[in-house]
C-alpha positions as CSV (number, residue, x, y, z in Angstrom):
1,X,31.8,-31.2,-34.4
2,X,31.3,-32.3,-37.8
3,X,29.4,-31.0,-40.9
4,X,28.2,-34.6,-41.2
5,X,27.3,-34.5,-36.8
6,X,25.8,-30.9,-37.5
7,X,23.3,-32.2,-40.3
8,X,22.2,-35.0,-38.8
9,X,21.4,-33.0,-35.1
10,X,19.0,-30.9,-37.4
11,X,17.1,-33.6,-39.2
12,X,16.5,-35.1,-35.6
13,X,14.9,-31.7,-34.7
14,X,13.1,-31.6,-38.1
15,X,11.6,-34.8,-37.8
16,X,10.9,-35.1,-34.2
17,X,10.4,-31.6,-32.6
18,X,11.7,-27.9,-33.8
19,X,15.1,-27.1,-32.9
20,X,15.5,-24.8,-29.5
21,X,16.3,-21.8,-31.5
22,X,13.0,-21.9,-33.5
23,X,11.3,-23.4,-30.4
24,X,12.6,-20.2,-28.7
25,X,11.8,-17.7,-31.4
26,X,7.7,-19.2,-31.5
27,X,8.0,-18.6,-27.6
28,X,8.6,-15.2,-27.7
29,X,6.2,-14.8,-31.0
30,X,3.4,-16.0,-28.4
31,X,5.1,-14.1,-25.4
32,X,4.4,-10.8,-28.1
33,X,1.0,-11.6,-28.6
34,X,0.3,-12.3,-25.5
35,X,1.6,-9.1,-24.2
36,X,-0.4,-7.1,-27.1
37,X,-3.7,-8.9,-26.6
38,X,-3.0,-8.3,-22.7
39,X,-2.3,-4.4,-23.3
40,X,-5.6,-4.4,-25.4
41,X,-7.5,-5.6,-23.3
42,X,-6.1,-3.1,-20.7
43,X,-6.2,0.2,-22.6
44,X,-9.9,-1.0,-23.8
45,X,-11.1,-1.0,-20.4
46,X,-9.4,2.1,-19.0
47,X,-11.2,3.8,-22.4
48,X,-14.9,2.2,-21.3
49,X,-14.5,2.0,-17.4
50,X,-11.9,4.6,-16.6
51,X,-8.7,4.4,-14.5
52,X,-8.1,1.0,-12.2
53,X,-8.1,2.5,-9.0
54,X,-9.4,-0.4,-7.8
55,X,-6.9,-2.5,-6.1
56,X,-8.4,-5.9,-6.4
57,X,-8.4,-5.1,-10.9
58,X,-5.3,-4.0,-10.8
59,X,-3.7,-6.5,-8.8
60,X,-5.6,-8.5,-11.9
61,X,-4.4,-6.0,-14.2
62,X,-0.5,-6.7,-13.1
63,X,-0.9,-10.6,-12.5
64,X,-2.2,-11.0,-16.5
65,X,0.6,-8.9,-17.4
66,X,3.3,-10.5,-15.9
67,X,2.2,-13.9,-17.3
68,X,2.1,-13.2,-20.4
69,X,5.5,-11.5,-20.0
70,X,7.1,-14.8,-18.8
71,X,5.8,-16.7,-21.5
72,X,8.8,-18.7,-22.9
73,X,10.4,-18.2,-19.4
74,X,10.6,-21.8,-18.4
75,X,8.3,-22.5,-15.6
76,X,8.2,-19.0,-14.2
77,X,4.6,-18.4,-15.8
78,X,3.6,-20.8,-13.1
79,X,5.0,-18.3,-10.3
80,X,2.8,-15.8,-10.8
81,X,-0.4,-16.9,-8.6
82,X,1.8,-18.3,-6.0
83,X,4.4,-15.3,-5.7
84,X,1.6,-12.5,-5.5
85,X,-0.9,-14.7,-3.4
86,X,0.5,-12.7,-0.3
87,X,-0.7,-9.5,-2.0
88,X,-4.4,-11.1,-2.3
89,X,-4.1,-12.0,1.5
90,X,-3.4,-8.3,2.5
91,X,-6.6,-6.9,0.5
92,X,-8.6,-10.1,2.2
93,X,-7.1,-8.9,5.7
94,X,-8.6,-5.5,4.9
95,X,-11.4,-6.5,4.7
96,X,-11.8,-8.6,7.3
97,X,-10.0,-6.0,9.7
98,X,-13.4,-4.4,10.8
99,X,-14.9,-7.3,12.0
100,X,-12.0,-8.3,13.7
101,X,-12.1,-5.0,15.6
102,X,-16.1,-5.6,16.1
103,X,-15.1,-8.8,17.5
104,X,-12.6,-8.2,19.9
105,X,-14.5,-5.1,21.5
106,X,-12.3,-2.6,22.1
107,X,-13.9,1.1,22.6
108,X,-12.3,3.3,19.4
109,X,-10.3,6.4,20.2
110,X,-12.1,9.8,19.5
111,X,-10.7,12.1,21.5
112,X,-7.2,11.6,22.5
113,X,-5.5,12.5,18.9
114,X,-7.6,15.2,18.6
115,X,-6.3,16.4,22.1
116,X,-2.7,15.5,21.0
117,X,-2.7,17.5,17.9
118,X,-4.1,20.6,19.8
119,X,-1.4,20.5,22.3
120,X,1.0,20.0,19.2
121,X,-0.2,23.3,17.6
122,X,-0.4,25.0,21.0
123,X,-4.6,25.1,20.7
124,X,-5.1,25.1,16.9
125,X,-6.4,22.5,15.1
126,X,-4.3,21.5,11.5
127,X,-6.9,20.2,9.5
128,X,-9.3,22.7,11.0
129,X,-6.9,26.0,10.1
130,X,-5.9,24.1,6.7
131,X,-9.2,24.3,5.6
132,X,-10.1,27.7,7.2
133,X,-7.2,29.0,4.5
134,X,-6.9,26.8,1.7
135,X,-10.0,25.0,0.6
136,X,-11.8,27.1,-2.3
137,X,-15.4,26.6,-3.1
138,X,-14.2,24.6,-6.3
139,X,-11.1,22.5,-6.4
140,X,-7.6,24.3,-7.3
141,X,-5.4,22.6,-9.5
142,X,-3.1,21.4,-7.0
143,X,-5.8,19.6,-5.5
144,X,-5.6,17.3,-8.2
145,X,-1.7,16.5,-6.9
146,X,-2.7,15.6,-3.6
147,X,-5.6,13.4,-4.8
148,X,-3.1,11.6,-7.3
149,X,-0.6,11.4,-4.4
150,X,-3.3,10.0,-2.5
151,X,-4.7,7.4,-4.3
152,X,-0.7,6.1,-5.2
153,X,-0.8,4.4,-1.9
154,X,-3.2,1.7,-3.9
155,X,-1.1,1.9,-7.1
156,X,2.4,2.6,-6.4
157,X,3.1,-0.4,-4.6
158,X,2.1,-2.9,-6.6
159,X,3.4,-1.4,-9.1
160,X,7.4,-1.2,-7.8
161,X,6.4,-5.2,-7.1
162,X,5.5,-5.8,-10.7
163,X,9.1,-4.6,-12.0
164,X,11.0,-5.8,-9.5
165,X,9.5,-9.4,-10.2
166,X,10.7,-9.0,-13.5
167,X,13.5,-7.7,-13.0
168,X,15.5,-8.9,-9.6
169,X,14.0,-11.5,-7.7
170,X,16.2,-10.9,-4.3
171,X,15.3,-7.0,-4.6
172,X,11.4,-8.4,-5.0
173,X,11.3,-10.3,-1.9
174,X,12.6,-8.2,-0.1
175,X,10.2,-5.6,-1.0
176,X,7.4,-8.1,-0.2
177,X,9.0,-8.7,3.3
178,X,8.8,-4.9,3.7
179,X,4.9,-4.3,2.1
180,X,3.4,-7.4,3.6
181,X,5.3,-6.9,7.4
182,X,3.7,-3.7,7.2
183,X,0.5,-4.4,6.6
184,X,-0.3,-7.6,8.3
185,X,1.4,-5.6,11.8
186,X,-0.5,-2.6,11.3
187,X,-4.0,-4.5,11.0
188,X,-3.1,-6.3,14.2
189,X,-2.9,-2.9,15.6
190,X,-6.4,-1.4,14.1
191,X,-8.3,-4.3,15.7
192,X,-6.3,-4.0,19.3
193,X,-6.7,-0.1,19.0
194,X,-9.2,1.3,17.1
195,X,-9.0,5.0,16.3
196,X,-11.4,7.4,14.6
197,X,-10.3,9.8,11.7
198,X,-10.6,14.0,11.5
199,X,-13.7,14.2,9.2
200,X,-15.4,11.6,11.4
201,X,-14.5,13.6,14.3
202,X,-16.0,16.6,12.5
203,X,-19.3,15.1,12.5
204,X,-19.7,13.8,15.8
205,X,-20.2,15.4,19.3
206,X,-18.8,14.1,23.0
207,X,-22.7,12.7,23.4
208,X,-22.1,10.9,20.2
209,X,-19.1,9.2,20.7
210,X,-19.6,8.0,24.6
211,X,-18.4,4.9,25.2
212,X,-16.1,4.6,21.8
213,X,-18.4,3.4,19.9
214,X,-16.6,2.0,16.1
215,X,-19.5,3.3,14.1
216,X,-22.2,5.8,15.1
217,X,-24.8,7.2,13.4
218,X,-23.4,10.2,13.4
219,X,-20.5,9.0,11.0
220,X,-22.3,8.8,8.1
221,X,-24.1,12.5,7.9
222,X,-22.8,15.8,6.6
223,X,-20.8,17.7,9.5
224,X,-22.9,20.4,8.2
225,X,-24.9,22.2,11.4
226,X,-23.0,20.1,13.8
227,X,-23.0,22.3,17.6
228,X,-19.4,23.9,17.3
229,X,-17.4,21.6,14.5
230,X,-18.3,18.6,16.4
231,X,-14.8,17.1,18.4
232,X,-12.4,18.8,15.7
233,X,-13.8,22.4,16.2
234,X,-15.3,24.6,13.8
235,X,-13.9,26.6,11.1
236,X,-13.8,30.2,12.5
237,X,-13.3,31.8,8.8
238,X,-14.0,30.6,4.8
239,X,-12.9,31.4,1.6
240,X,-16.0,33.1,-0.2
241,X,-17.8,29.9,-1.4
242,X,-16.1,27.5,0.4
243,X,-18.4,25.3,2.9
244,X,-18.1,26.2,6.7
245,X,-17.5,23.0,7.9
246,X,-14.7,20.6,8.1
247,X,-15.1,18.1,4.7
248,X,-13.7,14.8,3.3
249,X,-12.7,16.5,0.1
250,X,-9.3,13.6,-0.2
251,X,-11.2,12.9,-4.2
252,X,-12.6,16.4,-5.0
253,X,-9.4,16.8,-7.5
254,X,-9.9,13.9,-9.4
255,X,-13.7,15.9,-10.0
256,X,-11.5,18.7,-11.7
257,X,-10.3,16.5,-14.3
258,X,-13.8,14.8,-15.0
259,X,-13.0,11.6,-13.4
260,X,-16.1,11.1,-11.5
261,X,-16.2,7.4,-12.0
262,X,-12.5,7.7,-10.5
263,X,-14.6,9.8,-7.5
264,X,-17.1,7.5,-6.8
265,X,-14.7,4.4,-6.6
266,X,-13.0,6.0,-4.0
267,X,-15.8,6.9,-2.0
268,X,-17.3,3.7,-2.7
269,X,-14.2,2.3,-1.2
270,X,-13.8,4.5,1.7
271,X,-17.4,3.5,2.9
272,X,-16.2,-0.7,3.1
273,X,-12.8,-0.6,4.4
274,X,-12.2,0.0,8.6
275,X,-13.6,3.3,9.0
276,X,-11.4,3.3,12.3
277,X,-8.5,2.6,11.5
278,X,-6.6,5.5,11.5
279,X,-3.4,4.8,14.0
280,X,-0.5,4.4,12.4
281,X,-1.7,6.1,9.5
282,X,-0.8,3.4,6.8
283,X,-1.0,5.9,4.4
284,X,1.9,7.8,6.0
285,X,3.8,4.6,6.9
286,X,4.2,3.0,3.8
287,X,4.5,6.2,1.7
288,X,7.1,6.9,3.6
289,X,8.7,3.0,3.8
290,X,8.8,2.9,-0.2
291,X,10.9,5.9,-0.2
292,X,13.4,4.5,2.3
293,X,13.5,1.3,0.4
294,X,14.1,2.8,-3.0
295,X,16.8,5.2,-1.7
296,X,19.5,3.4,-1.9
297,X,18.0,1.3,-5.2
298,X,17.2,4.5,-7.6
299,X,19.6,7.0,-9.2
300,X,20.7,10.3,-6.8
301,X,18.2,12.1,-9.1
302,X,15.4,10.8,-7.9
303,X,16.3,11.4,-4.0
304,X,14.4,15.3,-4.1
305,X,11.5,13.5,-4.9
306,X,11.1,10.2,-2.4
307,X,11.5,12.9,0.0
308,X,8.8,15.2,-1.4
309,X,6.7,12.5,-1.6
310,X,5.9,11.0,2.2
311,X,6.1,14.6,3.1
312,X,3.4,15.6,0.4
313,X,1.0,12.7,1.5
314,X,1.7,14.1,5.0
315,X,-0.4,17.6,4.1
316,X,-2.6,15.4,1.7
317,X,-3.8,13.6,4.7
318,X,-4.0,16.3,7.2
319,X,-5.7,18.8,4.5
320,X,-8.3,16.5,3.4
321,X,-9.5,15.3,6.8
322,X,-8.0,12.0,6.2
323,X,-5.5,11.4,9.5
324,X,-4.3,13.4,12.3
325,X,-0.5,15.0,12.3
326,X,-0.9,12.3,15.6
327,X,-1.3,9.5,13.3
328,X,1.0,10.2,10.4
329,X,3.9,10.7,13.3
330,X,3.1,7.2,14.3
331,X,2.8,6.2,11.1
332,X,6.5,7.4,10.2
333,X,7.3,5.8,13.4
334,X,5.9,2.5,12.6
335,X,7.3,2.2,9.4
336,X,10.6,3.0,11.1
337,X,10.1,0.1,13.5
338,X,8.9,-2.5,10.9
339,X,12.4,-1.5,8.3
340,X,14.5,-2.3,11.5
341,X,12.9,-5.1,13.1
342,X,13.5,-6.9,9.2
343,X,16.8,-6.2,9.4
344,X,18.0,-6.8,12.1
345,X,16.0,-9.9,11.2
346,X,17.8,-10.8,7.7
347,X,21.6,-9.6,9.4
348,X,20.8,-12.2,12.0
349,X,20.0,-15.1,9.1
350,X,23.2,-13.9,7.2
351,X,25.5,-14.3,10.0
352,X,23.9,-17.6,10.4
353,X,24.1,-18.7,7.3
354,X,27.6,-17.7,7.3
355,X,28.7,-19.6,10.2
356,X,26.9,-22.5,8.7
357,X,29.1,-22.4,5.5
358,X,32.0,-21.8,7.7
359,X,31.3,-25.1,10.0
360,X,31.1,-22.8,13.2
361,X,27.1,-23.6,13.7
362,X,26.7,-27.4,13.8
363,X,23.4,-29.2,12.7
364,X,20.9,-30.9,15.0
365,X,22.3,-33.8,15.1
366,X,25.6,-33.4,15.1
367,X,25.2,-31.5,17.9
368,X,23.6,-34.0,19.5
369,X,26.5,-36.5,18.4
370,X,28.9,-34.1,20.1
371,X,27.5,-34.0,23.8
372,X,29.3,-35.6,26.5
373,X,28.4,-38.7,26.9
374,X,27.9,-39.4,31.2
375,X,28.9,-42.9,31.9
376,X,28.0,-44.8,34.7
């Protein structure tokens, strides 16, 4: 190309419209301040309101974010509402999940993973003799591990979504697939079989619970004074301090560090979700389906760790009252069967696909075309 062609391409873009270059360098001025402002905003808050550990703001936090990081990006800005909608419909299936199980009427389980973890532990009770040895009158510093590793099951995954998005869209879906399969399949099983948790257990006796009932009375007292530990059984011996009773005590490390707002979120979030819903433990199952997912998709380093951390969440849940050794088994289990059941599903679509591209698999109507045709 000419001098004289050159010239008269940037007068065009002088007079009409800036040239793509400066067109791309004011994109990605606005993508900055976008990102700033939105980061702002963000620290601000956590300053003033503490720590999102509510999943419906930071789902908010993370949608912001990665708008104003595709600024510039052509029309991918305008993927961000419809990409993470199926995130929005899992935390609106959560919510609905209790009623569903109201509705349908099924009697909830209170004895039978208590009798399965017994026979397990050959008569002992695990969240029981945990507590008997470990829980202090005040919360030990490890306690606030277990309550971070706790409360990652409504970080972490939305999180790993939010850099995959940006970073590999094939790896992204995929990891949707996975999340949302996982969820949607284990709420179908909360309303079909509804299941109560260890503390509730502690609080309850066989009168209390006749008939599987989804939420007595006797759910939503102390487990204080309750004849002989209720159905999980009572704790024989204490630390000096330490209550006598079986406790939900999943958030008493994030009262160590002075989080209390962090505290009460979480128990104002236990008391709204499906207080029965405790087989497969989710918690368990998806813990334990991000580190199968990212094992193959981090560096060999990181390996010690994804398998620390599904077995970490595993004495977090047991220790705090939270689930059953019954349920996280199931919920390992689960997860197991949902990562096969997708692929075998996405193997069967490739090979389809391939024998589409090779001509082996003929469309609808060229299969129709090629039946014999009966002649009278």
């Amino acid at each position: 190309m000419s001098a004289i062609d050159q010239s008269s391409i940037a007068l065009t873009y002088a007079d009409d419209e800036p040239a793509p270059d400066q067109r791309f360098r004011w994109l990605r001025v606005v993508r900055w301040v976008a990102v700033a402002i939105w980061a702002t905003v963000v620290v601000w808050r956590t300053i003033t309101d503490g720590f999102a550990f509510n999943r419906e703001l930071l789902l908010l936090y993370i949608c912001t974010g990665l708008a104003a990081a595709s600024i510039g990006q052509g029309r991918r800005v305008l993927y961000v509402v419809r990409d993470w909608l199926p995130f929005a419909l899992v935390l609106i299936a959560y919510d609905l999940s209790r009623g569903a199980a109201t509705l349908i009427g099924r009697p909830t389980l209170w004895h039978w993973q208590a009798d399965m973890d017994r026979t397990m532990f050959f008569g002992t009770m695990p969240t029981v003799w945990l507590q008997e040895h470990l829980k202090m009158p005040r919360p030990p510093w490890w306690e606030v591990v277990i309550s971070s590793v706790y409360m990652s099951f409504f970080i972490l995954p939305y999180v790993i979504a939010g850099i995959l998005w940006l970073r590999n869209r094939d790896e992204w879906k995929a990891f949707v697939r996975l999340f949302v399969g996982l969820n949607f399949a284990a709420l179908i099983i909360y309303a079909l079989l509804p299941a109560a948790p260890p503390w509730a257990a502690a609080r309850c006796t066989a009168a209390d619970v006749a008939g599987g009932p989804s939420g007595p009375r006797c759910m939503f007292r102390s487990a204080r004074g309750v004849p002989d530990g209720g159905l999980l059984g009572s704790l024989q011996s204490t630390h000096d301090g330490a209550h006598d009773w079986v406790e939900r005590i999943v958030g008493r490390g994030w009262g160590k560090l002075n989080l209390h707002s962090a505290t009460a979120l979480l128990d104002q979030g236990q008391a709204s979700v499906n207080l029965v819903a405790a087989i497969p433990s989710l918690h368990a199952g998806m813990s334990a389906a991000l580190a199968a997912f990212l094992w193959s998709r981090v560096h060999r380093a990181w390996r010690p760790l994804l398998v620390a951390y599904p077995l970490t969440m595993a004495f977090t849940l047991v220790y705090t009252a939270e689930h059953y050794v019954t349920d996280i088994l199931l919920g390992w289990g689960f997860a197991a069967a949902v990562i096969a059941l997708i692929g075998w599903y996405d193997r069967r679509r490739q090979n389809r696909t391939s024998l589409e591209d090779d001509g082996l698999v003929a469309e609808p109507d060229d299969a129709i075309l090629a039946m014999p045709q009966h002649r009278p």
